[in-house]
C-alpha positions as a printed NumPy array, in Angstrom:
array([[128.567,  14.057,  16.854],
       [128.016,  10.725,  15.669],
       [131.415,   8.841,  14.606],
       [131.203,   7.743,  11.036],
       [132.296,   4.116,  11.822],
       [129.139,   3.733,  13.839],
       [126.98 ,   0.948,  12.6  ],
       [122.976,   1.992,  12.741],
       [121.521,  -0.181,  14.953],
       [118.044,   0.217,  16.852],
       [119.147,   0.705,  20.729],
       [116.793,  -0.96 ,  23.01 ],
       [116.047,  -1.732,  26.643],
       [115.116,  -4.691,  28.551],
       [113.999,  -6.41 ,  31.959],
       [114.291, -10.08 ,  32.924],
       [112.594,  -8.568,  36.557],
       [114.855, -10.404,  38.972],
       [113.854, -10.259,  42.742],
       [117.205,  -9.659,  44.421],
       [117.664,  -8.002,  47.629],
       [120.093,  -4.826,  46.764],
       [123.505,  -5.819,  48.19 ],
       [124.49 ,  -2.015,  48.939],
       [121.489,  -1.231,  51.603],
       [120.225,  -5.191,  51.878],
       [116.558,  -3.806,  51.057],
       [114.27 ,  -5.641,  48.81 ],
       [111.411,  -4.626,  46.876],
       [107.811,  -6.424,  47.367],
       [107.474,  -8.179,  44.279],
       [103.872,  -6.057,  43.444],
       [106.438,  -3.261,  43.735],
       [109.428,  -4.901,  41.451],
       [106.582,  -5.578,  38.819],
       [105.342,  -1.947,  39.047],
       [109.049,  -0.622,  38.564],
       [109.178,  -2.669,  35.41 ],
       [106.677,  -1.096,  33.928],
       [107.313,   2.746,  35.024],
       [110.803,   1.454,  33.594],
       [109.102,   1.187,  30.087],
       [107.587,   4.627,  30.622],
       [111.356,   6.103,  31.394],
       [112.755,   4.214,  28.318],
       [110.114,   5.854,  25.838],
       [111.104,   9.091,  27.255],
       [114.513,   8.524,  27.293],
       [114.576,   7.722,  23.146],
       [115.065,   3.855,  23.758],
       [113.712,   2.033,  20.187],
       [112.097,  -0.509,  22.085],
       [111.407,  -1.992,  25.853],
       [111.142,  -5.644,  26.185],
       [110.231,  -8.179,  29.288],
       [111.297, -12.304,  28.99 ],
       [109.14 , -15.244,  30.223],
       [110.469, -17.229,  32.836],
       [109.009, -19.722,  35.258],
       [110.334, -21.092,  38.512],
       [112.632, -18.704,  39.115],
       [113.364, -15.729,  40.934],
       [112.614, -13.718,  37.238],
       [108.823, -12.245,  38.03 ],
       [107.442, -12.358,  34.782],
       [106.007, -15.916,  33.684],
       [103.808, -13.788,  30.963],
       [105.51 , -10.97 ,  29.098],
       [101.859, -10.312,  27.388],
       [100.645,  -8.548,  31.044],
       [103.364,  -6.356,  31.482],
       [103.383,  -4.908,  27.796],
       [ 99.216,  -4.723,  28.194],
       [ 99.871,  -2.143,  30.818],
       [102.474,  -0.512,  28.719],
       [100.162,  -0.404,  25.481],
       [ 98.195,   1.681,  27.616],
       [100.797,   3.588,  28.928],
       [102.873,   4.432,  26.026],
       [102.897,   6.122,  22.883],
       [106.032,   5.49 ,  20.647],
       [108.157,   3.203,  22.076],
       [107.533,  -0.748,  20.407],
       [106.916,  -3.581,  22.824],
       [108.605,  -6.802,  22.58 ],
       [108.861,  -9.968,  24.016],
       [112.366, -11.339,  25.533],
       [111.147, -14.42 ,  25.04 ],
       [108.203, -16.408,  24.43 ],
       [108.27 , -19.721,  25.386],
       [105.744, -21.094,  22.229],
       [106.033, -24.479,  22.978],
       [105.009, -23.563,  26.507],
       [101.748, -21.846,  25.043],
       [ 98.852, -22.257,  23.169],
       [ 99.468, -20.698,  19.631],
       [ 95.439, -19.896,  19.284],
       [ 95.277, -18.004,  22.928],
       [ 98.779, -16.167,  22.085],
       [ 97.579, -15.092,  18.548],
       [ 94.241, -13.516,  20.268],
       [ 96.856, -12.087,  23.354],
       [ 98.981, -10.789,  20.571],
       [ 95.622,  -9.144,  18.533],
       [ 94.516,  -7.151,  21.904],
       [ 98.559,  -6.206,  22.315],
       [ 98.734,  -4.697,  18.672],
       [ 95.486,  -3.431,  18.905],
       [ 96.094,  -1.624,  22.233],
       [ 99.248,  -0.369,  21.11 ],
       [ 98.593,   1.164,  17.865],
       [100.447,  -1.715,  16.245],
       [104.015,  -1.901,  18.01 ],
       [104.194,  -5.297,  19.46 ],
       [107.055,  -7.738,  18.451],
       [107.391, -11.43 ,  19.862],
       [110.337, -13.222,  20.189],
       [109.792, -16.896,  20.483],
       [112.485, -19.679,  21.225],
       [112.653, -23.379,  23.26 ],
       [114.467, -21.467,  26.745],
       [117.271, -22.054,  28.547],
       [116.071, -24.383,  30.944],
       [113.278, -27.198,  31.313],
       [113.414, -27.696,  34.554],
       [109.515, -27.704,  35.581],
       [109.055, -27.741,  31.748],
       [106.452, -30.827,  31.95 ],
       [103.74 , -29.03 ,  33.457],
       [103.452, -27.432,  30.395],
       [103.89 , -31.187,  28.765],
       [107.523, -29.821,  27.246],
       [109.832, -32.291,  27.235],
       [113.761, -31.503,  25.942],
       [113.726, -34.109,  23.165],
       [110.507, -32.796,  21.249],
       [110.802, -29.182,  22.183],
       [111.817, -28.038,  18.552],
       [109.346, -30.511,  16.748],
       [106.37 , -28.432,  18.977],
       [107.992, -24.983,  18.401],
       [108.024, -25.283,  15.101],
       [104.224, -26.632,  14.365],
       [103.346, -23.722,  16.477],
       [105.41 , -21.462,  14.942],
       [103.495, -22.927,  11.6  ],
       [100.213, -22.381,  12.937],
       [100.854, -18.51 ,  14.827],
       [102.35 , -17.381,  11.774],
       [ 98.98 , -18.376,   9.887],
       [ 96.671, -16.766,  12.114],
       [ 98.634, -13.635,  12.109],
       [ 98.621, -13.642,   9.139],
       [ 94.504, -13.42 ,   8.851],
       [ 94.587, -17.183,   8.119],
       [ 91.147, -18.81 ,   9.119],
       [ 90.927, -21.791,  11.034],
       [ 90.024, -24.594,   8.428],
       [ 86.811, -26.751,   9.311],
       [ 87.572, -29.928,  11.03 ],
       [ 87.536, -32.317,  14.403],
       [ 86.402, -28.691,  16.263],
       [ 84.354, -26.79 ,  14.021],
       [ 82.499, -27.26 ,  11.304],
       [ 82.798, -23.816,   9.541],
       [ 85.75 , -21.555,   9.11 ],
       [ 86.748, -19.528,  12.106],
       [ 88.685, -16.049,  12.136],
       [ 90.711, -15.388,  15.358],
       [ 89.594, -11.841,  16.68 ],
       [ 90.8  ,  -9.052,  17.174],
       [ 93.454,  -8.981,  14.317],
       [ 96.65 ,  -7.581,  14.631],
       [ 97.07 ,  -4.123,  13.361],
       [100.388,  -5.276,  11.87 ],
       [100.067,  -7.99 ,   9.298],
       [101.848,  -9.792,  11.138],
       [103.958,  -8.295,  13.881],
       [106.991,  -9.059,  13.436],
       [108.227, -12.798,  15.146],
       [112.085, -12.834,  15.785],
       [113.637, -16.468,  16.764],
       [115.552, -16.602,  19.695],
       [118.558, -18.513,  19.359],
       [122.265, -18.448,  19.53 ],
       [123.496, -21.549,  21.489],
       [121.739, -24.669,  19.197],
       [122.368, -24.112,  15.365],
       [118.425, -26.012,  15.663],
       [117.727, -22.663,  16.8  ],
       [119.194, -20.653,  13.935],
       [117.81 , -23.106,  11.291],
       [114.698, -22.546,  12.473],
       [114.826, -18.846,  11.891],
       [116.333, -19.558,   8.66 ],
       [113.956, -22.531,   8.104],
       [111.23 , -19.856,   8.055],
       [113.22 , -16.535,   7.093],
       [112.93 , -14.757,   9.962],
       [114.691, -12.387,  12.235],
       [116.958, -14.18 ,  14.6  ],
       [117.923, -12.439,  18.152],
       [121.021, -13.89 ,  20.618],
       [120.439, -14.783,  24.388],
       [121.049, -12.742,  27.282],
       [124.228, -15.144,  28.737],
       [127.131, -14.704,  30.427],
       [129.41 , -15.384,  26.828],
       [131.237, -12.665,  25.064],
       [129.939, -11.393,  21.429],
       [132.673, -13.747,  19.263],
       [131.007, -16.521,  20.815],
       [127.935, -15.794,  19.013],
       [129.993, -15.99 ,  15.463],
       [129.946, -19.301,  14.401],
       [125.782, -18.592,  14.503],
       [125.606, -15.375,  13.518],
       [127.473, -16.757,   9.689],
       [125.457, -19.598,   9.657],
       [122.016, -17.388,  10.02 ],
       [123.349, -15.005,   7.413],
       [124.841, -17.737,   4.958],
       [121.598, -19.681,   5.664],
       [119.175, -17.083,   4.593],
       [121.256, -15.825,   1.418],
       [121.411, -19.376,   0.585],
       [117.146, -19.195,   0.628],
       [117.584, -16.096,  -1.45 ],
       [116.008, -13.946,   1.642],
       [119.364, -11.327,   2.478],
       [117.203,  -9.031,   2.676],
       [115.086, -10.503,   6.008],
       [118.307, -10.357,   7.63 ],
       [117.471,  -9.032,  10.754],
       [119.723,  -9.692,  13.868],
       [119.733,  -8.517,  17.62 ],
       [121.78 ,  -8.989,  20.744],
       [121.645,  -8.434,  24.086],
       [124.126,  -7.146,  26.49 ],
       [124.122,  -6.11 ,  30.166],
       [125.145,  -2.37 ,  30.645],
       [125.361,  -0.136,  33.041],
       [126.006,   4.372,  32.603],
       [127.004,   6.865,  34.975],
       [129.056,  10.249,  34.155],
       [132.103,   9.092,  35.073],
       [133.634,   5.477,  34.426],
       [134.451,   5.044,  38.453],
       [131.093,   5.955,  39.175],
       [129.823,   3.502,  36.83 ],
       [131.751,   0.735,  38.244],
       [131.244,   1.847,  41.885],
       [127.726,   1.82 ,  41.531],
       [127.052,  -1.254,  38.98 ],
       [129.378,  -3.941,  39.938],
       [128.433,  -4.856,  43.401],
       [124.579,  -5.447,  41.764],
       [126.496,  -7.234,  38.773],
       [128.282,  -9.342,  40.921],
       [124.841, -10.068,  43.341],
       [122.945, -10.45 ,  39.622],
       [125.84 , -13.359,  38.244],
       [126.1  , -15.57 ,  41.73 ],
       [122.4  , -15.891,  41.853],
       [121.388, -16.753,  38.422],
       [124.377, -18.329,  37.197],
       [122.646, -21.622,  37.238],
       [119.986, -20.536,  34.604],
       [122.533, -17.962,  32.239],
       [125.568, -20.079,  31.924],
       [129.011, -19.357,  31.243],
       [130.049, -22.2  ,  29.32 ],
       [133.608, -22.353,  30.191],
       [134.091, -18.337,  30.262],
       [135.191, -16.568,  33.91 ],
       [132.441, -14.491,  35.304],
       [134.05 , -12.208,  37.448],
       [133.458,  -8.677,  36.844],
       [136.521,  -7.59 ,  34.506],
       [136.027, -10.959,  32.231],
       [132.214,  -9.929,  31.925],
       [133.583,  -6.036,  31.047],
       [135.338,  -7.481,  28.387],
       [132.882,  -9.204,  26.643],
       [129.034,  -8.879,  27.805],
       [128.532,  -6.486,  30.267],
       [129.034,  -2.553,  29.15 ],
       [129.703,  -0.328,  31.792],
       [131.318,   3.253,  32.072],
       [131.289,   6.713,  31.354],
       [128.242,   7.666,  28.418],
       [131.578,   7.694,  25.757],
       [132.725,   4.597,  26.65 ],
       [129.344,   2.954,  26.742],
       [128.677,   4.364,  23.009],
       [131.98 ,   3.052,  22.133],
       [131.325,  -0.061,  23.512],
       [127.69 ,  -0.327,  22.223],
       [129.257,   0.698,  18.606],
       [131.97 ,  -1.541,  18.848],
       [129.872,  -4.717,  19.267],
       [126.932,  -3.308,  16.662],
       [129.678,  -3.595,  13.978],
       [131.703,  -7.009,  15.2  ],
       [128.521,  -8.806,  14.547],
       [126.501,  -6.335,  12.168],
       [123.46 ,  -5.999,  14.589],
       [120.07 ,  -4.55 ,  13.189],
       [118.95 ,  -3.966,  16.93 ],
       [120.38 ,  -4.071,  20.406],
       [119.   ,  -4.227,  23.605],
       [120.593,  -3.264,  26.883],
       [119.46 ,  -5.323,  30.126],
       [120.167,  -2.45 ,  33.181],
       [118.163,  -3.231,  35.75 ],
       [119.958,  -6.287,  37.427],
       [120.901,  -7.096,  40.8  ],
       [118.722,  -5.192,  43.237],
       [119.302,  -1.878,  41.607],
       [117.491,   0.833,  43.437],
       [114.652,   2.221,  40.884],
       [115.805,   6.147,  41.142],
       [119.199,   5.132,  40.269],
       [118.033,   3.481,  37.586],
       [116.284,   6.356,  36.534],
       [119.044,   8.621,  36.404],
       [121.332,   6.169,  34.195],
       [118.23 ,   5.547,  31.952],
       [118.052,   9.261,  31.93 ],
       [121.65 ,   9.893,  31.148],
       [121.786,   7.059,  28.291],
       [118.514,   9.599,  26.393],
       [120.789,  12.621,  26.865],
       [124.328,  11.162,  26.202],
       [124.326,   8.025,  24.403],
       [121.488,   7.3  ,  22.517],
       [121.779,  10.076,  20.427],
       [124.903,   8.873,  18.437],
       [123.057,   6.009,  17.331],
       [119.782,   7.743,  15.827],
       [119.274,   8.18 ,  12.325],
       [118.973,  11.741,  11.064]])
């Protein structure tokens, strides 16, 4: 029975596909198999009940996916309900033209459930082989923003220096457009950007507690009532989060990975002045326990910061896949229920 103070918020799931050795057993996964998991992880979500499964772009890193756009091709295929979305898209990184025609094939392949999130990163280090640099990253986000919004749109390419006639980017999108959410939550550049062009705005996955996020979260929402557009308001949050059926179980199981997860990336997340050790990160962003504690937890957070969606990052840390599984499976049956609409 769903608690009445529950706020209804989309419940999500999402891989950053870390390459970590599991610190339990010391195996590690080939990284053909890690990248296979990732995907038969989106599979599990959709059966589970999970609104949404989601992959990030990273480069240089021990993060395996430097294109969300493959992984969610083979899970267009795969999948039937579940909508695909990108956790994140580094746009100045890309070629708006290219990812407009990726995103057409996506939407098409999927029946129209592909989402993008697109933001500047949280590091540039290697950035200038893609000619980023940190001082005009925003100034190149936002003229492709300008110009990937267009095209999704069904906006023709104008004649000029490279054609001489009109040119539609094929194939369309089956959603006009899919929806583009801004990732943001550390720059207030970030959050005027998504209010700069009304849309949805979506915190990062770092190692800072929910109230962090509120001094952006009221400038978004001030920002877009002040552009008369309360009703774009769309905002989503990650947090890490583990379930098992009983709350030492949970912790048995999930810390030792959390802990592995935090020492080796804690270079490229951040804490930003917070303690990372596992009973700071329980109380603010990691979620771990029995399935009523982790719906408590999940609710608890959904109405702090009034969250239209949230997405759950589970797979951290060398976590063996079938264990995954189960918790994935035990989230469906246990916890995602109380957050469904009727």
């Amino acid at each position: 029975m769903m608690h009445a103070w529950y706020h209804m918020t989309m419940i999500g799931l999402f891989s950053l596909a870390d390459h970590l050795a599991d610190p339990v057993t010391g195996e590690i996964s080939s990284m053909r198999q890690r990248l296979c998991e990732v995907i038969e992880q989106g599979v599990v979500a959709e059966r589970a009940g999970f609104e949404r499964f989601a992959v990030g772009e990273h480069h240089f890193t021990n993060y395996l996916v430097p294109n969300a756009n493959l992984v969610l091709s083979a899970l267009a295929v795969r999948t039937e309900r579940i909508r695909l979305f990108t956790t994140v898209t580094l746009l100045a990184y890309r070629h708006a033209i290219q990812l407009a025609e990726d995103v057409g094939v996506l939407d098409q392949l999927s029946g129209g459930r592909i989402e993008l999130s697109v933001a500047r990163g949280v590091t540039f280090e290697g950035a200038g082989h893609f000619g980023v640099s940190e001082a005009t990253v925003y100034r190149d986000l936002e003229h492709k923003l300008v110009e990937l919004l267009h095209v999704l749109r069904g906006g023709a390419l104008e004649p000029g220096e490279f054609n001489q006639r009109p040119l539609s980017v094929v194939p369309h999108p089956l959603q006009a457009p899919p929806p583009i959410w801004i990732g943001g939550g550390l720059s207030e550049a970030s959050c005027d950007v998504a209010v700069k062009f009304g849309l949805p705005l979506i915190l990062p996955s770092l190692f800072r507690h929910p109230e962090d996020y509120q001094p952006i979260v009221d400038r978004y929402r001030n920002g877009m009532v002040a552009r008369g557009w309360p009703e774009r308001i769309r905002l989503g949050m990650p947090n890490y989060c583990w379930v098992a059926k009983t709350t030492q179980a949970a912790r048995q199981q999930w810390r030792p990975r959390l802990e592995q997860y935090v020492t080796a990336v804690s270079s490229l997340r951040g804490s930003f002045g917070r303690n990372v050790d596992f009973e700071s990160l329980m109380a603010g962003p990691a979620i771990c326990g029995s399935p009523a504690e982790v719906a408590d937890r999940i609710a608890f957070i959904n109405e702090r910061l009034g969250l239209d969606n949230h997405i759950l990052l589970m797979d951290v840390g060398g976590m063996p896949f079938n264990e995954l599984c189960d918790s994935l499976e035990l989230m469906g049956s246990d916890v995602l229920p109380h957050f469904q609409r009727d």
